[in-house]
Structure formats: structure tokens, C-alpha cells
N, C-alpha and C positions, 0 to 999 in steps of 0.2 A: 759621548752618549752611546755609540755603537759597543762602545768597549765593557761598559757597563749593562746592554742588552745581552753580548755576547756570557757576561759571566755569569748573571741569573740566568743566562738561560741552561747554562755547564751546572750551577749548582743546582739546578729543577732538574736536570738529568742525572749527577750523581745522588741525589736525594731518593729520585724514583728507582733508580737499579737496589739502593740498599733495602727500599721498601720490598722490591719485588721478592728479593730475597727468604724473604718470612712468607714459604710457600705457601698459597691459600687453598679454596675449592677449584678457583679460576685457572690457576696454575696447570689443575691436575687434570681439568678437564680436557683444555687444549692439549696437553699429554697423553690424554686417553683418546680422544678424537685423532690422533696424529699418529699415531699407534695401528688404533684398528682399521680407519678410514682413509691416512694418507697425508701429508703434507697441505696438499692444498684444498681439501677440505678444512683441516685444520685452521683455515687461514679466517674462514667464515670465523669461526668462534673468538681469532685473534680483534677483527675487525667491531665485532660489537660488545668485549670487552674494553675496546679503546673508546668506543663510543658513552659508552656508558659513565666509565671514568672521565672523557673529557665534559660529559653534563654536568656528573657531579659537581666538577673542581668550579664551573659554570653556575652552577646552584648556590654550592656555599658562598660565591663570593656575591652573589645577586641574594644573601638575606636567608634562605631557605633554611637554615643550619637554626636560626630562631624560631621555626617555627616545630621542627624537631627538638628543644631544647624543652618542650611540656612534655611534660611523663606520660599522660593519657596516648601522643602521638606518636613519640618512642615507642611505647610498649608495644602501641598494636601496627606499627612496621615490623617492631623487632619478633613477635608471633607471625607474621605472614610470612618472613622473611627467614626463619627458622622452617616454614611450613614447605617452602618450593625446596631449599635444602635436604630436608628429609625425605621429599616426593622425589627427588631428581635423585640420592643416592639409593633408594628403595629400588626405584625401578631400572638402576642399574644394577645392584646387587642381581636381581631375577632374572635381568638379561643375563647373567654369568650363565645362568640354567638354561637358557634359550627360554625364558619366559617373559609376560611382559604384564606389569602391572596396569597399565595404560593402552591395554589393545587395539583400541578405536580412537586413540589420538594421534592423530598424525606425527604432530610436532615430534612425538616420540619413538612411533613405529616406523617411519619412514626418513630414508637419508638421505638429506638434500641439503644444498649450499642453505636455501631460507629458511631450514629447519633448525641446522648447526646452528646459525645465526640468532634466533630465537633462545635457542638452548643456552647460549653463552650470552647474552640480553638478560635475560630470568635470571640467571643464577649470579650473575653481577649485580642486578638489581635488587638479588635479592636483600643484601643489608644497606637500606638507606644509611645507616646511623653513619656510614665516612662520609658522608656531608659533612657530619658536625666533628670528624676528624681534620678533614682540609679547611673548615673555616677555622679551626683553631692553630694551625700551620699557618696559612697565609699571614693571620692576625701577626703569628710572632714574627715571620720575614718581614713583614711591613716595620713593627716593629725595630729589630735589629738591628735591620737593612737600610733603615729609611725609602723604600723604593718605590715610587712611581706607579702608576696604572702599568704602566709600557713593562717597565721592569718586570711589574707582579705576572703580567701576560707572558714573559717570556721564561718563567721560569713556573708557569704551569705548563707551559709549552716544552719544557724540559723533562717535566714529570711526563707528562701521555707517551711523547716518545721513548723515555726507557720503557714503560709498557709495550710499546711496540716491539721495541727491540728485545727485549726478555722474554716475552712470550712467543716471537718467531724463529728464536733461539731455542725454547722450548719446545715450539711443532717440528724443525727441524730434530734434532733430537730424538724426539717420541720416531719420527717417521723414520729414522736408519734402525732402532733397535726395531722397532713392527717385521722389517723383511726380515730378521733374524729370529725373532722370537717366535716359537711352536704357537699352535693355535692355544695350546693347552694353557701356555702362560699368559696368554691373552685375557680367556676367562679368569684366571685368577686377579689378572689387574685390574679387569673390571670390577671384580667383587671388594677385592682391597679399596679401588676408588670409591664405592659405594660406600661402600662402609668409612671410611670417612667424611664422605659429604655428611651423613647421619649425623656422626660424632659434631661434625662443624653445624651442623643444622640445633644439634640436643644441649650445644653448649652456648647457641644462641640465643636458646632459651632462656636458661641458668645463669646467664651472667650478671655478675652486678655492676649496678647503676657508677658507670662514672664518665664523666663528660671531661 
């Protein structure tokens, strides 16, 4: 039994690291926080991207992923969720300039461990639709695998920790080139990160329907 926990739970972790791989917003953000901010600031935006991802995989298998599978509910996640994407790379792009699109909002003007945290909340949450990515994984491991509740828990328990591990691989990272990098190319990465959150927010829009 142990032996069989032990390998779902090896193939939830080599599954998640390949996943991580297909750098997302999440990715970059923690890169950019780790960067300008520091390692262990960074760490806030690691900790509630895990969060969010361990709901998820928590949602789709509790049903949710059916209730995102009507077009009407899709679409208008998938507009909100294109909407915090294009607000969070906008008001980074301006920050490039020292400006700030969101002057009076804390969450954005001010930098703190529960601000990062938020910041990396939001923008994780912002595409529900891997809900009805992960319940369509699980299905085919159950599937394949034949496995177990126990089994399937241990091999979403594979997945969150390559998150962990990928993304602290990543703030580490971001925080050795930061004491190296001029201030100059700072602002430039901010702008480049902005500018693709946009891109990832515009094509969230634009995508077509497939489950």
C-alpha cells in the first residue's frame, strides 16, 4: 500500500514540475517580486500560489469543475479573470515609470508580506477554468491507474509540492540576479512582466472554447 502511495505520489510531483515548466503569469510574478523585493518577500506570493492551486485540485475533485462546464459560467470567470490580468500587468507596466495606476490601493502601493500574498491570490485565481483542467487529469489517473481516494490524494500532493519546489527555485533565482542587476534593468523587467501579463490577460479573452 505504502509503495503504491509512495509512487503516485513521485508521479504528482514529476507531473507538476513538467506542468511548471510552461512558464505562466505566476511564474513571473514571483520572479519579479524576488527581483525587486527580495527572496523572502517573495516567499509570500510562493505561499498563496500554493494555496490557491492546492483549492483548486480540492474543487475539481469535490464537483466544481461541473459547474464551470456551462458556457454562461466560463465565460464570465474567464472576463473577470482576463480583467485582474490586464489590471495587474497595466499597473505594472507604469510602475516601470514610477507611476501608479492604482494610487489609493493599498494592496498595490504598498509592500508588505499580506499585500504580496494577495497579489499572488488574485492573479492565481484569476483563471478558474484549471479547475476543469485538474478534474479532467484526475478523471484519466483514476482512470489509467485504477487508484484509490488515498492514491489520488497522494498524487495531488505531488502536484502542489512541485509548485512549491519550482516556484522557490524561482524566487531564489530572481533574488541572486536582483543584487546584480542595475536598477535600470529592473525597470525594464517590470515593464516586460507587465506587458505580458496584458498579453496573458488579452488572450484570455480570445481563447477558444475547449474543455
Amino acid at each position: 500500500m505504502y509503495k503504491n502511495d509512495a509512487s503516485a505520489l513521485l508521479k504528482g510531483l514529476k507531473f507538476g514540475m513538467v506542468l511548471q515548466l510552461a512558464v505562466g503569469p505566476v511564474c513571473l510574478l514571483v520572479f519579479n517580486i524576488s527581483v525587486s523585493y527580495g527572496f523572502f518577500n517573495s516567499l509570500h506570493a510562493v505561499s498563496a500560489i500554493t494555496v490557491v492551486d492546492a483549492l483548486y485540485i480540492a474543487l475539481s475533485g469535490a464537483g466544481a469543475a461541473a459547474l464551470l462546464g456551462r458556457s454562461s459560467v466560463r465565460n464570465t470567470v474567464r472576463f473577470a479573470g482576463s480583467a485582474v490580468l490586464i489590471l495587474f500587468g497595466a499597473n505594472t507596466v507604469s510602475g516601470a515609470f514610477d507611476l501608479s495606476l492604482l494610487p489609493q490601493t493599498a494592496l498595490f502601493s504598498d509592500i508588505s508580506g499580506t499585500n504580496i500574498f494577495m497579489q499572488g491570490f488574485l492573479l492565481t485565481a484569476s483563471n478558474p477554468l484549471t479547475i476543469i483542467f485538474w478534474s479532467g487529469m484526475f478523471s484519466v489517473q483514476i482512470t489509467e491507474n485504477r487508484w484509490n481516494k488515498r492514491e489520488l490524494f497522494m498524487f495531488a500532493a505531488g502536484c502542489v509540492t512541485a509548485t512549491i519546489l519550482f516556484l522557490t527555485f524561482t524566487a531564489a533565482a530572481g533574488s541572486i540576479m536582483g543584487v546584480f542587476l542595475p536598477e535600470i534593468m529592473l525597470d525594464i523587467l517590470n515593464l516586460g512582466v507587465g506587458i505580458i501579463l496584458i498579453i496573458f490577460g488579452f488572450k484570455l479573452i480570445y481563447k477558444k472554447e475547449r474543455i
